[in-house]
N, C-alpha and C positions, 0 to 999 in steps of 0.2 A: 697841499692842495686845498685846505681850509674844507674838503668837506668829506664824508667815505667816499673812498674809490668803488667805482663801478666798472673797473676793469683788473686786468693785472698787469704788473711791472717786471720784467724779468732782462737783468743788466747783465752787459758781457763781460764780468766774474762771476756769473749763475746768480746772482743776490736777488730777490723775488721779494712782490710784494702784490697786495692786493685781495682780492676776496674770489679767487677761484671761477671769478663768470666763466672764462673761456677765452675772451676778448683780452690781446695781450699789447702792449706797448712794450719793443724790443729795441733794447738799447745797444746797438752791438760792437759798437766800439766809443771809448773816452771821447772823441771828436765831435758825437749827440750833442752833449752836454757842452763841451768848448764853443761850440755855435752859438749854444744857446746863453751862455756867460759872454760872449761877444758881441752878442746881437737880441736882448732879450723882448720878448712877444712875440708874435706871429714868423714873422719872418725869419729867426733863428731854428723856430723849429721847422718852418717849411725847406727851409734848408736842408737839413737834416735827412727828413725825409726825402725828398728828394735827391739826395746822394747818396743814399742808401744805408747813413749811419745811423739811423733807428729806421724801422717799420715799423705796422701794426699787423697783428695774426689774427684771424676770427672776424668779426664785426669793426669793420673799417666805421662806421659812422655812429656806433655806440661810444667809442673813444673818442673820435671828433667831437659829439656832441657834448661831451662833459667837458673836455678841452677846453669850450667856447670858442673854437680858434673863428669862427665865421658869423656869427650872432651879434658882434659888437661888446665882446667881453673881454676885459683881459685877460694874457694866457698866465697860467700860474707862478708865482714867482719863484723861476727854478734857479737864480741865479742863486736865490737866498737859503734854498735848501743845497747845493752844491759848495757853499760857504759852509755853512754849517757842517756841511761831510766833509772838507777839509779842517775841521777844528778836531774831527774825532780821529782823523790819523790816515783812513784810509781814500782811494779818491785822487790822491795828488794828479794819477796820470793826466787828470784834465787840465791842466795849467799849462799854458804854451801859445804862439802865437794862433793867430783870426785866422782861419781855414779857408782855402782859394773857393769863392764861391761855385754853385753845380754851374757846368757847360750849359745847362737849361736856362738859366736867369736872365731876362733881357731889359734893356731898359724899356720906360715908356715911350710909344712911338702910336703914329695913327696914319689913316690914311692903307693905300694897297699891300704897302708892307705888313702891318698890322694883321691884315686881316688873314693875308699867306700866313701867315706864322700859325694862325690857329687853326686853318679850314687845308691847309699844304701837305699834313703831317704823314697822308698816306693812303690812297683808297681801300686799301687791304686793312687795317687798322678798323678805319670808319667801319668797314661793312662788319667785320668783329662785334663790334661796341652796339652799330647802330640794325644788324641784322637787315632782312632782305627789304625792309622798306625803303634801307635808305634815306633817311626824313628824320634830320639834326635839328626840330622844332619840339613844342609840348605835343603829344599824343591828343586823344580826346577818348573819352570813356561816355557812351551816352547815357548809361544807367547807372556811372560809379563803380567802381572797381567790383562789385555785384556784378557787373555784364555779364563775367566768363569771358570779356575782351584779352587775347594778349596782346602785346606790345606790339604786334603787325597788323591785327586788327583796328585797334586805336589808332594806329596811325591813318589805315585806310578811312576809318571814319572820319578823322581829321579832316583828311582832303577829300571828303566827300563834302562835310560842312564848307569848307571855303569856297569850294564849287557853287555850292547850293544858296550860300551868301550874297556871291555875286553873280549871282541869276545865270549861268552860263548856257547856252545856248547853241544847236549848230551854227556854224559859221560864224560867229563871234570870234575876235582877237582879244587872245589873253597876252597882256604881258606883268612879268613876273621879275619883279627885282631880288635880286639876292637869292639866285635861284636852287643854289645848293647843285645836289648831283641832278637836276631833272625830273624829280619824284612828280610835283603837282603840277607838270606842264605833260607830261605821259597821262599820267590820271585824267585828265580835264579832255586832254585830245580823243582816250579811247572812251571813255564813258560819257562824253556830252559835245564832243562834235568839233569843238573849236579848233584854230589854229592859233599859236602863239611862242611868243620871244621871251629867251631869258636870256637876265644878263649876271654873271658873278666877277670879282676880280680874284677868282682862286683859280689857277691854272689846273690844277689837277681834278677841281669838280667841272670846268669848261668842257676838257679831255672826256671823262668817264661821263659825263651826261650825252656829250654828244655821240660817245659808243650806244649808249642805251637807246637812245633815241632811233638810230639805223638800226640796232638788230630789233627794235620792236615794227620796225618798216611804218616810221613815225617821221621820217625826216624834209616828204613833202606836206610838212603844214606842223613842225615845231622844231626851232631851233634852238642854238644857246651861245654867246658871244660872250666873250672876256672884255668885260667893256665898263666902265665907269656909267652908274645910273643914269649919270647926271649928262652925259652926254647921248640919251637916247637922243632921236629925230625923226624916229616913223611912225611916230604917232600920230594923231589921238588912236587909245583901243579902245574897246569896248568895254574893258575889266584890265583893273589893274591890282597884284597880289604883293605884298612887302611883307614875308617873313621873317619875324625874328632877325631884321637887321640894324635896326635903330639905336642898340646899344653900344655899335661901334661908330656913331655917330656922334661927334660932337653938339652943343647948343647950336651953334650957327649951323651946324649941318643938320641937323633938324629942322632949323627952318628952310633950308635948303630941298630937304627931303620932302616936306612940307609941298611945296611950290612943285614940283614936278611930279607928285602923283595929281595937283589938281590941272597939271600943263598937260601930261600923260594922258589923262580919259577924254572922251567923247562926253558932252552932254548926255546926261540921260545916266549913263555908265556908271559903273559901281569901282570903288577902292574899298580894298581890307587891308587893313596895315593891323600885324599880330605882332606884338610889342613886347617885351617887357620894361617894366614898371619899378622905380623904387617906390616903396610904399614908408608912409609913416615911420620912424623907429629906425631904417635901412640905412640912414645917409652912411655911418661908420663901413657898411659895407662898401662904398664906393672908392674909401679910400685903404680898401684891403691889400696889402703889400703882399702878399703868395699873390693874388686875382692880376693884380698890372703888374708885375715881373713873372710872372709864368705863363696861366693859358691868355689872358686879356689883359694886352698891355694898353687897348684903347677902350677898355671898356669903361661908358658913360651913362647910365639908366636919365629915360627923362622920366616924367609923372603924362598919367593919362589924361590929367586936365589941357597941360600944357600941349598935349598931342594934337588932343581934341578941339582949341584955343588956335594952333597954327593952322591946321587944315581950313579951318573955319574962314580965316584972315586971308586965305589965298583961293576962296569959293566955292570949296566942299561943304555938305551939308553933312550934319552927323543923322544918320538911319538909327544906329545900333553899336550898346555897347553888351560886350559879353567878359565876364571872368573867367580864365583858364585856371589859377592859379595852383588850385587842387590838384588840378587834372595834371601837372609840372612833377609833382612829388614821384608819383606811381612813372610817370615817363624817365626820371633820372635817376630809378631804381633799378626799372631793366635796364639800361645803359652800363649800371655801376656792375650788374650780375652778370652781365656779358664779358665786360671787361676782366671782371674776376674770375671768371670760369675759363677765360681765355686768353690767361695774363701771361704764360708761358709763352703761346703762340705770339704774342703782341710785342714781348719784350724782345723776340727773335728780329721782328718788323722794324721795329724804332727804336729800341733800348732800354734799359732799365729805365733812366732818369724823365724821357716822354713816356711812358706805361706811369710811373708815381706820380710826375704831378697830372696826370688822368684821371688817376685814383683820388688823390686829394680834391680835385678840381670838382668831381663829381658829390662828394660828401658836403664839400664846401654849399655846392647848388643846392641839394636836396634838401639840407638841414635849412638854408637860407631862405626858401620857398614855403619850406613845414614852417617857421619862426613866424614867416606874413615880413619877413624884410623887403621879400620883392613879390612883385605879380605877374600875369601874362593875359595883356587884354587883345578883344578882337574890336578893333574899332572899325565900323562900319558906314563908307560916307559913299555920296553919289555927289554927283557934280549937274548942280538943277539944270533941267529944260529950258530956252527961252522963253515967258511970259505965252499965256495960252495953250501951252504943250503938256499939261499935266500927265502924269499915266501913274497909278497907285502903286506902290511901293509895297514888295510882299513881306510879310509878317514875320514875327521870329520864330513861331510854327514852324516855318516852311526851313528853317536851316535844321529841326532834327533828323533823324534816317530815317527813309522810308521802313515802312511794315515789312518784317521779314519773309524775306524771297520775292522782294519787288525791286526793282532794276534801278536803279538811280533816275531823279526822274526826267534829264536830260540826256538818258543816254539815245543816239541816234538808232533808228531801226532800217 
């Protein structure tokens, strides 16, 4: 490892090693290691993990992080230390042919399939992981993990903020691209009046949004359609919301994307598009081989200049930019504790090998976000007035939460 271990080793002939943390990397069968002589860096050992021939016990992302496997670092050279333990006698059993790769591994692919693959995997799952919000975006903490916020409450701030953003309003149309289960189209309708469309290409968040929608007796004035953004046509809205979907977007599909939130609004009218961002340092992450053969095989980060740069080109104006990125860390920790408290329950749901690369998938993000490899921006635009129509644009004040035990401030009365 070139440096002291900060965790422990313990191989399936009991041989141990390490310095007692608690935190274990389990070797459990010779086939770890053949993966990893097969296929050396990342990918051999995601392997691995993923088929169940080693695990980690204790602290899943104290081992990741010394690993490097997600930072942009090379993984250790365990070919050379398995070499070596074949000189000293013991060991041999790892010598053998290249092991059928996991059921889980896919190639890279984009577009509706793509994006099933990642968002299909389960309602019952999701609500595990993601708890009763619901809401597979960054959280928001408006005092910093100081609040006393949990991960339900961040989230409600969340889509209080994006509400409050884009000035919502009774009787305003919101539409909401990439709309997940439903969360901030429920939100917006019972706390600030509007009506509004969302659209996802995942059948299973279509389905479950659209149940939530009717038992909240929400279904005259918000709907949700299975439908390619790009073919919306009832528009202009009043507000238009893009979360957290642009990184299964290609280059041209961002400029694509680009073009129909400023085709989407109304004059006058507000876009938030909540992004992630590769940052400085991150490109190695884009081409992480576990991240496009397991949870995101289309995954493509732009940069918030360039975001910022397209909207511009197609007549949006930039209002407001905001950093999440912080706010990402503490979000894809409760995810990772849900999952792990509730790994048994999950693996009964989807199996062991979608429960692992969940697990990995999550340590991967958290540590990638802590590093400053990627970001989560709220880019904030309106689509001007025609000449002589000014009307003043509100302040970034006005997107924190009201004073406690005040009502959102477009909620209808």
């Amino acid at each position: 490892m070139a440096a002291p271990l900060e965790f422990d080793i313990r191989a399936w002939d009991g041989s141990t090693a390490g310095n007692g943390s608690g935190a274990t990397l389990v070797l459990r069968t010779p086939r770890a290691v053949r993966r990893m002589l097969w296929r050396p860096g990342q990918l051999g050992a995601a392997r691995a993990f993923v088929a169940g021939d080693c695990d980690i016990e204790g602290d899943l992302v104290a081992v990741v992080r010394q690993l490097g496997s997600v930072l942009g670092t090379p993984w250790p050279d365990l070919a050379g230390a398995a070499l070596q333990g074949l000189r000293n006698g013991p060991g041999r059993e790892i010598l053998g042919p290249p092991v059928a790769r996991p059921s889980a591994e896919v190639r890279r692919y984009r577009g509706a399939r793509a994006v099933r693959h990642h968002y299909d995997v389960g309602d019952e799952f999701y609500r595990l992981v993601l708890g009763p919000s619901m809401v597979y975006s960054c959280a928001y903490w408006p005092d910093g993990e100081r609040s006393g916020y949990g991960p339900t409450e961040a989230q409600r701030a969340k889509l209080d903020m994006v509400c409050r953003k884009l000035d919502l309003r009774p009787g305003m149309r919101l539409l909401d691209l990439g709309c997940g289960w439903g969360s901030l189209l429920l939100h917006a309708a019972r706390h600030y009046g509007v009506e509004g469309v969302g659209v996802t290409l995942a059948r299973n968040q279509a389905r479950l949004a659209a149940r939530r929608i009717e038992e909240a007796g929400l279904a005259d004035r918000v709907r949700v359609r299975l439908q390619d953004y790009r073919a919306v046509r009832d528009g202009p809205f009043d507000a238009v919301a893009s979360i957290e979907m642009t990184h299964h977007l290609s280059r041209s599909g961002r400029r694509e994307h680009a073009a129909a939130l400023a085709r989407l609004v109304a004059p006058g009218g507000r876009v938030l598009s909540h992004e992630l961002c590769v940052l400085p340092g991150g490109r190695k992450l884009m081409r992480s081989p576990f991240l496009l053969r397991y949870p995101h095989p289309d995954l493509d980060l732009g940069t918030v200049g360039r975001s910022a740069m397209l909207a511009e080109r197609h007549g949006l104006e930039l209002l407001d930019v905001e950093n999440l990125r912080e706010h990402f860390v503490p979000t894809i920790r409760s995810w990772l504790t849900n999952l792990e408290r509730n790994r048994e329950r999950a693996t009964a749901l989807v199996g062991y090998q979608t429960v692992a690369v969940w697990r990995l998938f999550f340590a991967v993000g958290l540590l990638s976000f802590e590093a400053g490899l990627a970001g989560v921006q709220h880019l904030l635009f309106t689509r001007p007035r025609p000449a002589g129509r000014h009307v003043f644009a509100a302040r970034p004040s006005r997107y924190r939460r009201p004073p406690a035990g005040d009502p959102p401030t477009g909620t209808p009365t």
